[in-house]
N, C-alpha and C positions, 0 to 999 in steps of 0.2 A: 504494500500500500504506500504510495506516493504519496505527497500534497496536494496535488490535482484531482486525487479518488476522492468521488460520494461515500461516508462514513457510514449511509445511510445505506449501501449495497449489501452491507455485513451483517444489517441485523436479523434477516430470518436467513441465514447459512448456518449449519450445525457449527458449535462452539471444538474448539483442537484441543487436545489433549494437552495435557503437560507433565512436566519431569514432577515421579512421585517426589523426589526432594527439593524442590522448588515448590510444592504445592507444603509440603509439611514445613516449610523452610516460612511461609505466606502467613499460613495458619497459625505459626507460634509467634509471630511477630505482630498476627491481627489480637492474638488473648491476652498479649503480654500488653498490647496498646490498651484492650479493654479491661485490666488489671488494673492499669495505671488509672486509669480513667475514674472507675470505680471507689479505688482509695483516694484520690483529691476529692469526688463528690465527698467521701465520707467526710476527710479531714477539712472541707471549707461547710458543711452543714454542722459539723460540732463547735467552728470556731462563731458561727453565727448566734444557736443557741449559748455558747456561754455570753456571749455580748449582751444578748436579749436578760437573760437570769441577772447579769450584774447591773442593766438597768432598773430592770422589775427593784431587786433591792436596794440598792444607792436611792430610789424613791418610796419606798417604804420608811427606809431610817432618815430622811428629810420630815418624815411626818411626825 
């Protein structure tokens, strides 16, 4: 495929195989991305509630 090919030729031709180690090679690189992904969601949703908890009480003990 050149620069000049419709990309649009390719979509109903059956999809080509690939190297089983570049497909496992794909895969551990796609779980590891969504590992990583998954522990920042956790660690930026616990630094939000503790923010939220220290406001809640910093305006209790004003009362």
């Amino acid at each position: 495929m050149n620069n000049l090919d419709n990309p649009f030729e390719y979509i109903n031709k059956p999809l080509k195989d690939v190297p089983a180690e570049l497909k496992e090679r794909v895969m551990k690189d796609v779980a590891y991305a969504k590992l990583l992904m998954e522990l920042a969601s956790l660690f930026s949703l616990n630094v939000g509630s503790v923010i939220e908890r220290t406001v809640v009480k910093r305006r209790e003990n004003k009362k």
